[in-house]
PyMOL Python script that loads the backbone (N, CA, C, O; Angstrom):
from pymol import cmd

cmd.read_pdbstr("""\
ATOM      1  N   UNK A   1      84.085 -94.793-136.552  1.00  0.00           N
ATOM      2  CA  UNK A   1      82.738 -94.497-136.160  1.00  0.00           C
ATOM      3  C   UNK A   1      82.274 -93.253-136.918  1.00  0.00           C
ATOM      4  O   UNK A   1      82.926 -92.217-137.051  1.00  0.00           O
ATOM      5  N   UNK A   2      80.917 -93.534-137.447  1.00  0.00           N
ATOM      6  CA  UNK A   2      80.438 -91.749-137.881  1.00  0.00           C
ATOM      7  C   UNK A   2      79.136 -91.658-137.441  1.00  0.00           C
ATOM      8  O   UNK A   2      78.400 -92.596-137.133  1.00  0.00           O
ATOM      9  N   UNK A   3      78.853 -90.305-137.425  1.00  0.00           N
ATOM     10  CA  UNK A   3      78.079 -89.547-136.683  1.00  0.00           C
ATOM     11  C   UNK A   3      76.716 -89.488-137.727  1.00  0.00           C
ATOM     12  O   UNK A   3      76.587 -89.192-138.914  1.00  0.00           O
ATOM     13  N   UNK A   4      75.891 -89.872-136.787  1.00  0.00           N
ATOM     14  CA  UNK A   4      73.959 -89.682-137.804  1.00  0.00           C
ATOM     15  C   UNK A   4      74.268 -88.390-137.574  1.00  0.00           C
ATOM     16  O   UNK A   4      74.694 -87.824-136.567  1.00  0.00           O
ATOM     17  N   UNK A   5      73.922 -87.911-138.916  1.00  0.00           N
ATOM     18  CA  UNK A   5      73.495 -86.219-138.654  1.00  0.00           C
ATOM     19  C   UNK A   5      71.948 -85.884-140.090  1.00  0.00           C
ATOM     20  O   UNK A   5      71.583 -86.748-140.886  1.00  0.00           O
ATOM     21  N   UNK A   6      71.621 -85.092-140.043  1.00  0.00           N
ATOM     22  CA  UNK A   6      70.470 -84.829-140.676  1.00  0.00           C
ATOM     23  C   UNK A   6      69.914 -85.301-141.762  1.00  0.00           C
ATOM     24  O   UNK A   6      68.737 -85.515-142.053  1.00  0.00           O
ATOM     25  N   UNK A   7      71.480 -85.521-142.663  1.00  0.00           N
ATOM     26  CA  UNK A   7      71.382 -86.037-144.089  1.00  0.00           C
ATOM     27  C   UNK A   7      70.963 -87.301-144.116  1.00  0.00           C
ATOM     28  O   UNK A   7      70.243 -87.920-144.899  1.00  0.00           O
ATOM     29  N   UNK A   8      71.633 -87.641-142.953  1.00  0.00           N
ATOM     30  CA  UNK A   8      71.923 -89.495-143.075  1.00  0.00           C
ATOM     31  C   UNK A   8      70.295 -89.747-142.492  1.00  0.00           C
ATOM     32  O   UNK A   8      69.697 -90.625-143.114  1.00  0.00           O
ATOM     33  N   UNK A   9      69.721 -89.254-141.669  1.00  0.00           N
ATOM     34  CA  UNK A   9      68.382 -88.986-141.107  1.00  0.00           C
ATOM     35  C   UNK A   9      67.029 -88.865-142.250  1.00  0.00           C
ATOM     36  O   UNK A   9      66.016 -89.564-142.276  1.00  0.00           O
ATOM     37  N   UNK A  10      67.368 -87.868-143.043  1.00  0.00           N
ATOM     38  CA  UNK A  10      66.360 -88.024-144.186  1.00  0.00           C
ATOM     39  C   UNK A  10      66.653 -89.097-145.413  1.00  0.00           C
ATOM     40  O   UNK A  10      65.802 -89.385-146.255  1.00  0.00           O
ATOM     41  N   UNK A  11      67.647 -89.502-145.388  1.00  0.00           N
ATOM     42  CA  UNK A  11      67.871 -90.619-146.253  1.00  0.00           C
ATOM     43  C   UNK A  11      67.524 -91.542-145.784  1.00  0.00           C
ATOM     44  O   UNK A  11      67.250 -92.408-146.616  1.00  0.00           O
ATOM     45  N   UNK A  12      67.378 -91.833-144.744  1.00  0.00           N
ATOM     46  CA  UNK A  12      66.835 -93.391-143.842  1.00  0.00           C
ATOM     47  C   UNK A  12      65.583 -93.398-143.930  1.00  0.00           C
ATOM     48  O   UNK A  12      65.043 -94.483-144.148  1.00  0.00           O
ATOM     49  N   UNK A  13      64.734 -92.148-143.779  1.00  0.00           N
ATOM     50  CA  UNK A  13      63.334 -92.135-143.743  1.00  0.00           C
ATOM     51  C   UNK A  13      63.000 -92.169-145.228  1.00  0.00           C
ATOM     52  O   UNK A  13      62.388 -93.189-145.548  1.00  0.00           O
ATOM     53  N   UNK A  14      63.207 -91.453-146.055  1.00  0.00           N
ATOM     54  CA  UNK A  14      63.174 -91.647-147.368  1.00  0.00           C
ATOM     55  C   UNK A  14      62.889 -93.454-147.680  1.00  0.00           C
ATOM     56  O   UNK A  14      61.895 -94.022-148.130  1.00  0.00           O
ATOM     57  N   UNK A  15      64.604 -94.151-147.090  1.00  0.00           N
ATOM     58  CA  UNK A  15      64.419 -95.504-147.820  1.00  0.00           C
ATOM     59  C   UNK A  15      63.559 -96.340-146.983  1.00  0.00           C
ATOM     60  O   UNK A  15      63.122 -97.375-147.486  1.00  0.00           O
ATOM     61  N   UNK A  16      63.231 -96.018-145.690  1.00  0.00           N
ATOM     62  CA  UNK A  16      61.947 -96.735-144.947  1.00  0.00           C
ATOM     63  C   UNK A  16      60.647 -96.504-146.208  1.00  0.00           C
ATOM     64  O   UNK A  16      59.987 -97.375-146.774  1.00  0.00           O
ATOM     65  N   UNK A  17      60.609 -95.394-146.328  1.00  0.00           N
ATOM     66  CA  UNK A  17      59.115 -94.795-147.040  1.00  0.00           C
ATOM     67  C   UNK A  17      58.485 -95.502-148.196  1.00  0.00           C
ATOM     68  O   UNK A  17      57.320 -95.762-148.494  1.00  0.00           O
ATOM     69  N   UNK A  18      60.212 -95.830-149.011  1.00  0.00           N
ATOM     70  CA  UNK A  18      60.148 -96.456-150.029  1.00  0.00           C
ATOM     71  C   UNK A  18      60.184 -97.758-150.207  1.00  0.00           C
ATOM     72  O   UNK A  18      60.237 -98.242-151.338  1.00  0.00           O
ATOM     73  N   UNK A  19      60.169 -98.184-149.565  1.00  0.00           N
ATOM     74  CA  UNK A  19      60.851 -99.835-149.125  1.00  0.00           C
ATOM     75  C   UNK A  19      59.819-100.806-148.011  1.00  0.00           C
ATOM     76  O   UNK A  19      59.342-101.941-147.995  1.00  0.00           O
ATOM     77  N   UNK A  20      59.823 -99.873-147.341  1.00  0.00           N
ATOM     78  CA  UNK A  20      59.083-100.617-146.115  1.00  0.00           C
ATOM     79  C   UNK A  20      58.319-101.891-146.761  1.00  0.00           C
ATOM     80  O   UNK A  20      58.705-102.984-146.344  1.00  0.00           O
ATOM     81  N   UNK A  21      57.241-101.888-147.768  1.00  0.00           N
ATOM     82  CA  UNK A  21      56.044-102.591-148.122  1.00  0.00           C
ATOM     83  C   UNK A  21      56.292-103.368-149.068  1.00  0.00           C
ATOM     84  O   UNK A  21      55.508-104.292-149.283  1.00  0.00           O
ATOM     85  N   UNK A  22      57.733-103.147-150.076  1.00  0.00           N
ATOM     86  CA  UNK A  22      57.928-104.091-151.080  1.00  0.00           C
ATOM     87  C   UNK A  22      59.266-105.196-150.271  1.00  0.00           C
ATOM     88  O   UNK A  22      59.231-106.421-150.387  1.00  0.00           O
ATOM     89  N   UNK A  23      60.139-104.604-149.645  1.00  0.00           N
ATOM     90  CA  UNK A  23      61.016-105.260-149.483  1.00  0.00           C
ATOM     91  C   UNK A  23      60.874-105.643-147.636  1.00  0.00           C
ATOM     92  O   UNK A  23      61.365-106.702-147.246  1.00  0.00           O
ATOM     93  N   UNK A  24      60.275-104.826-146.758  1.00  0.00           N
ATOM     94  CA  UNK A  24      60.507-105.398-145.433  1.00  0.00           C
ATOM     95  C   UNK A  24      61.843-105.284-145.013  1.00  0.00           C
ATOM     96  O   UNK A  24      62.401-106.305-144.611  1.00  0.00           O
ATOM     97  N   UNK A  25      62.432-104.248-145.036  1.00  0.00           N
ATOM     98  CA  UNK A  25      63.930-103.697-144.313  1.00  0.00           C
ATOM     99  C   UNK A  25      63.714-103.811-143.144  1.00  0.00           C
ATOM    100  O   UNK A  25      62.635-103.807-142.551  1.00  0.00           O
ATOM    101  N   UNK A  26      65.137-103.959-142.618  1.00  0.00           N
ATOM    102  CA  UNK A  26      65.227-103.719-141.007  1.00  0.00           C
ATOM    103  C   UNK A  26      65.594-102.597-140.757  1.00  0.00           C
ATOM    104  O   UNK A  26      66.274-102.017-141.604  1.00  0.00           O
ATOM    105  N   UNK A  27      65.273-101.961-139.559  1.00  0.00           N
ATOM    106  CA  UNK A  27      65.381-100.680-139.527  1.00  0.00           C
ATOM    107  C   UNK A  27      66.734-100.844-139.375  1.00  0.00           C
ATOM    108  O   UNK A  27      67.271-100.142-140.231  1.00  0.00           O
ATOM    109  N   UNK A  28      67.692-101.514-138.606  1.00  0.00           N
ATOM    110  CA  UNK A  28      69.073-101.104-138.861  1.00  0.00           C
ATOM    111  C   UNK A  28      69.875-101.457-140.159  1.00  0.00           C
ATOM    112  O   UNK A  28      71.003-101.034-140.413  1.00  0.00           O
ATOM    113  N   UNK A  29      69.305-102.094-140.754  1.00  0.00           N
ATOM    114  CA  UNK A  29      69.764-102.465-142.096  1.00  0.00           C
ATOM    115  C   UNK A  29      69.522-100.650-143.033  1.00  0.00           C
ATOM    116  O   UNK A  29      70.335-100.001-143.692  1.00  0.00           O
ATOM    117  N   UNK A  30      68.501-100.447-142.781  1.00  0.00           N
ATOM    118  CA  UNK A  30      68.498 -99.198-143.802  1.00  0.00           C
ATOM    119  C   UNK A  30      69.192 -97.840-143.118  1.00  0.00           C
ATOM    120  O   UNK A  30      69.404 -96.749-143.648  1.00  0.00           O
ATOM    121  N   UNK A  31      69.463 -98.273-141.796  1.00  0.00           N
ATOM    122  CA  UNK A  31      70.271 -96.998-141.185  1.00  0.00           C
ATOM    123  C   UNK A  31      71.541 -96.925-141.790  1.00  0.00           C
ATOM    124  O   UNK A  31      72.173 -95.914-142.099  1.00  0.00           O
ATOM    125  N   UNK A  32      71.888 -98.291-141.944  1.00  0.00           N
ATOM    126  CA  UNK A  32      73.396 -98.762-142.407  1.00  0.00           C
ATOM    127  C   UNK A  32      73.236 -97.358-143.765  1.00  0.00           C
ATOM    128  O   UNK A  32      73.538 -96.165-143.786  1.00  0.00           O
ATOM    129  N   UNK A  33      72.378 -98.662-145.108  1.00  0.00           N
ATOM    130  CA  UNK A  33      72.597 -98.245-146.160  1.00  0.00           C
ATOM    131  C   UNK A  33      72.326 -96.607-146.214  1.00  0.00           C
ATOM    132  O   UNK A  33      72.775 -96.040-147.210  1.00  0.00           O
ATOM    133  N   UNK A  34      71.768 -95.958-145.426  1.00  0.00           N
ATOM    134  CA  UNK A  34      71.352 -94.253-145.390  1.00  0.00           C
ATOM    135  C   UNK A  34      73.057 -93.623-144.966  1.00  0.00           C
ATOM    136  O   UNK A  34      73.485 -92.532-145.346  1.00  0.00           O
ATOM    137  N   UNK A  35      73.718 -94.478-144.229  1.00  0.00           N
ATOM    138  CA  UNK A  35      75.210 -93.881-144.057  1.00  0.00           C
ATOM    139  C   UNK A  35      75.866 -94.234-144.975  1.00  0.00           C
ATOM    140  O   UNK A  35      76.678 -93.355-145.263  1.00  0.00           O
ATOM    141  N   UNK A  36      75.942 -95.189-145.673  1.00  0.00           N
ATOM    142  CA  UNK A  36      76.734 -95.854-146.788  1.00  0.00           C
ATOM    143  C   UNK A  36      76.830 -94.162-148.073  1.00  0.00           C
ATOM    144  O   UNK A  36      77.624 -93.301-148.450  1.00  0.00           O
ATOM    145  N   UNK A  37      75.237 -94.663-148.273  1.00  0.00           N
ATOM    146  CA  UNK A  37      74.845 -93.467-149.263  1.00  0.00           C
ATOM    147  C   UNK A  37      74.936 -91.931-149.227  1.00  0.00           C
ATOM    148  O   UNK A  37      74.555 -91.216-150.153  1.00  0.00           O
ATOM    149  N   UNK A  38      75.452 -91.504-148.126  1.00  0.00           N
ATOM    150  CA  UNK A  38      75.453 -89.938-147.327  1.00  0.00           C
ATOM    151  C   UNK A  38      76.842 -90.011-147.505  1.00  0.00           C
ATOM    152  O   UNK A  38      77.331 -89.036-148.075  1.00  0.00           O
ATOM    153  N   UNK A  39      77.502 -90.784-147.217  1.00  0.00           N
ATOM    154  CA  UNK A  39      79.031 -90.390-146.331  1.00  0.00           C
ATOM    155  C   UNK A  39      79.732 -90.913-147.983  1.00  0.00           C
ATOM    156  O   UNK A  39      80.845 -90.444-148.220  1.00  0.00           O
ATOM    157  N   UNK A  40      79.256 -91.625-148.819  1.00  0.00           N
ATOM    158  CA  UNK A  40      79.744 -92.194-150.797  1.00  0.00           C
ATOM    159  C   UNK A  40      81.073 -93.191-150.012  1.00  0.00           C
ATOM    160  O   UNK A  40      82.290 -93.137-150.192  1.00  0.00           O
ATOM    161  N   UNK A  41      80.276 -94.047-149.130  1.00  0.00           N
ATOM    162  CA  UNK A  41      81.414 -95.370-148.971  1.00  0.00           C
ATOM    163  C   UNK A  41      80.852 -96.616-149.240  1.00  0.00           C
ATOM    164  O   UNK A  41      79.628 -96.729-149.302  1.00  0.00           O
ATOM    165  N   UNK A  42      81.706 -97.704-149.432  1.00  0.00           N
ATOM    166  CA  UNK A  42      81.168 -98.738-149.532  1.00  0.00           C
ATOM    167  C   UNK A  42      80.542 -99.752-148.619  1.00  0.00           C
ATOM    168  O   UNK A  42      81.001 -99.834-147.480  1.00  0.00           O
ATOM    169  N   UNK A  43      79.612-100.485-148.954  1.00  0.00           N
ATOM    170  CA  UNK A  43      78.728-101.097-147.388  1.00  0.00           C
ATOM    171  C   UNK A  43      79.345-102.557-147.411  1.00  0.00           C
ATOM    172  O   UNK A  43      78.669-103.254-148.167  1.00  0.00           O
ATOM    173  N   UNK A  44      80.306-103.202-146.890  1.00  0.00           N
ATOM    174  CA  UNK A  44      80.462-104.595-146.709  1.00  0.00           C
ATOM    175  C   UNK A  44      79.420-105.235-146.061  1.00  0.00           C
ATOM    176  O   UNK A  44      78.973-104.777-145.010  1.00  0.00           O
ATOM    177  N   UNK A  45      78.916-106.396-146.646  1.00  0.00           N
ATOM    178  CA  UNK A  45      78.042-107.081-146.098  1.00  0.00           C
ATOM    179  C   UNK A  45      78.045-108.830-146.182  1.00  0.00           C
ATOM    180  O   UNK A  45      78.552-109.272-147.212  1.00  0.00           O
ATOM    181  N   UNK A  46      77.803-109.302-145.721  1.00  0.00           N
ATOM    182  CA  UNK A  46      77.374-110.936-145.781  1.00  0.00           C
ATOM    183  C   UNK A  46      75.991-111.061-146.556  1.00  0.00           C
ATOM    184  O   UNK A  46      75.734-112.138-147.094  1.00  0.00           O
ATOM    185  N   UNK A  47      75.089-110.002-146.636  1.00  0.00           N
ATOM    186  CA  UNK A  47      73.842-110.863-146.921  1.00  0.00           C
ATOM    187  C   UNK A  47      73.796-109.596-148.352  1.00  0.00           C
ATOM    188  O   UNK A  47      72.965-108.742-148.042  1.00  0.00           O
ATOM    189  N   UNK A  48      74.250-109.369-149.345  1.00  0.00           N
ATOM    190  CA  UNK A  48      73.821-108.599-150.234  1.00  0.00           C
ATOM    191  C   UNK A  48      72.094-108.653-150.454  1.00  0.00           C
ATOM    192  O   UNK A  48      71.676-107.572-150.869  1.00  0.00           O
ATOM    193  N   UNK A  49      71.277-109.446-150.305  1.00  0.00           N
ATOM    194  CA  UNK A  49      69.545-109.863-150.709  1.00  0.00           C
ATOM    195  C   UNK A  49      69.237-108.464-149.510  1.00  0.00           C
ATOM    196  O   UNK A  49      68.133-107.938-149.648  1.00  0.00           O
ATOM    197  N   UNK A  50      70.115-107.903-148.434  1.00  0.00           N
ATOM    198  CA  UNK A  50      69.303-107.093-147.824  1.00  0.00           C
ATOM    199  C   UNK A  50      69.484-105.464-148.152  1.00  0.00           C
ATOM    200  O   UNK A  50      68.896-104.489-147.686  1.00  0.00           O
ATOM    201  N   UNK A  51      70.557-105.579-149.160  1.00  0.00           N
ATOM    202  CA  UNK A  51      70.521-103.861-149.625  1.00  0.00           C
ATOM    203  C   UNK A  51      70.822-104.126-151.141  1.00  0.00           C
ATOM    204  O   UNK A  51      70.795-103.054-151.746  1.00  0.00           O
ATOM    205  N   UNK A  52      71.124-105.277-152.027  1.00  0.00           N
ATOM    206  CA  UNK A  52      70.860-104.816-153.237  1.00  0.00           C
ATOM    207  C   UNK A  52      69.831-104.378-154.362  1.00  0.00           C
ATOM    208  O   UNK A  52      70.055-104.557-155.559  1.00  0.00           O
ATOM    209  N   UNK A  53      68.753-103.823-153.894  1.00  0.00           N
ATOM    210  CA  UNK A  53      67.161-103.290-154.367  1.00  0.00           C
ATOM    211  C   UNK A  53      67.809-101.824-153.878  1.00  0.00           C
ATOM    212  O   UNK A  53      67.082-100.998-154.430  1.00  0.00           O
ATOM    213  N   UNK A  54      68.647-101.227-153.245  1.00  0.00           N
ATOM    214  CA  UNK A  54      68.901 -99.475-152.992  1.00  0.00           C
ATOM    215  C   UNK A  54      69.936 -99.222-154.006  1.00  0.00           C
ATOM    216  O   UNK A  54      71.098 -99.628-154.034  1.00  0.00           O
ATOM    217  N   UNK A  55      69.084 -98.228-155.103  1.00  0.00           N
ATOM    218  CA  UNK A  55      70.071 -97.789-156.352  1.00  0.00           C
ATOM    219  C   UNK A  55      70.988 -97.261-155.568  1.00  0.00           C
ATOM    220  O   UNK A  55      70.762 -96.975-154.393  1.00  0.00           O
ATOM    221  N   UNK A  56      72.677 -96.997-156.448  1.00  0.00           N
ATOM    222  CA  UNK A  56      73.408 -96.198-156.146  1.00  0.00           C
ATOM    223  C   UNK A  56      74.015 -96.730-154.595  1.00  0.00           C
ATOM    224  O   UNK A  56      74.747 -95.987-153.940  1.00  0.00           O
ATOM    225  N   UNK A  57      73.677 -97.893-154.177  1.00  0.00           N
ATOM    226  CA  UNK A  57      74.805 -98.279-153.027  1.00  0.00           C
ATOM    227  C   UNK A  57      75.867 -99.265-153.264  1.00  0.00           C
ATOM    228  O   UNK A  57      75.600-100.451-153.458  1.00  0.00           O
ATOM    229  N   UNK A  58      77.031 -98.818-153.253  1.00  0.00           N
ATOM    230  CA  UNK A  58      77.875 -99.567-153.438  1.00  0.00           C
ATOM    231  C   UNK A  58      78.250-100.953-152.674  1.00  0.00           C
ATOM    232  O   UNK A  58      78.970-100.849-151.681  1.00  0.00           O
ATOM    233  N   UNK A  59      77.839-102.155-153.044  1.00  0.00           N
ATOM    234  CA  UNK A  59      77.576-103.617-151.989  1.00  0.00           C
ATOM    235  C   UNK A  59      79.051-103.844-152.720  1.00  0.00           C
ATOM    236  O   UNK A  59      79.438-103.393-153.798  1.00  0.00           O
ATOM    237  N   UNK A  60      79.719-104.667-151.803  1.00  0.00           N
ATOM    238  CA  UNK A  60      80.593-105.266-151.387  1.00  0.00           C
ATOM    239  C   UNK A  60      80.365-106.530-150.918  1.00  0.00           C
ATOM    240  O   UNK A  60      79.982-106.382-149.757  1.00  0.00           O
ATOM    241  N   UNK A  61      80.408-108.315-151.340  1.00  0.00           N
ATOM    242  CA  UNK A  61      79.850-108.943-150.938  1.00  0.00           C
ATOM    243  C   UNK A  61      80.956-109.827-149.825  1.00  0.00           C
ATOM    244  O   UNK A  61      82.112-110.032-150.195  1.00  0.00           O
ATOM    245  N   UNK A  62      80.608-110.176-148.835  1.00  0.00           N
ATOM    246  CA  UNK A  62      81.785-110.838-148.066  1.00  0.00           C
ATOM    247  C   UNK A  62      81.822-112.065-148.223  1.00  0.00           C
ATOM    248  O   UNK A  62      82.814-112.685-147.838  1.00  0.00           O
ATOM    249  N   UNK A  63      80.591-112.807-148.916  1.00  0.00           N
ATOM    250  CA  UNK A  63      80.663-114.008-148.699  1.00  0.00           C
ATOM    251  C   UNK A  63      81.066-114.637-149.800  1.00  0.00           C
ATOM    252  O   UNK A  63      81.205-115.860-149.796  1.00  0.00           O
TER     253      UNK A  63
END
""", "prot")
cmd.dss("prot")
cmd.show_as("cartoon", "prot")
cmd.util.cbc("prot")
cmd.orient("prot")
């Protein structure tokens, strides 16, 4: 488990800001990728189409 703390907070709003209108994120989808990108781990996912448009996140595809 890790902890939202400030960083991970302005990085989420950041990729809402940026994203919201071209791509239609879910808000927990970009909470994910805002911890992925804060904490420099990799994001396993099933659906790569919902975070591969965020430079610099490392996707992992499961499927």
């Amino acid at each position: 488990m890790l902890d939202v703390n400030k960083e991970i907070t302005s990085s989420f709003l950041e990729l809402m800001e940026k994203y919201s209108l071209s791509h239609k994120p879910k808000i927990d989808d970009m909470l994910i990728a805002a911890t992925s990108l804060c904490y420099g781990i990799e994001l396993f996912t099933l659906n790569v189409n919902d975070f591969k448009f965020i430079p610099k996140i490392k996707l992992i595809s499961l499927s």
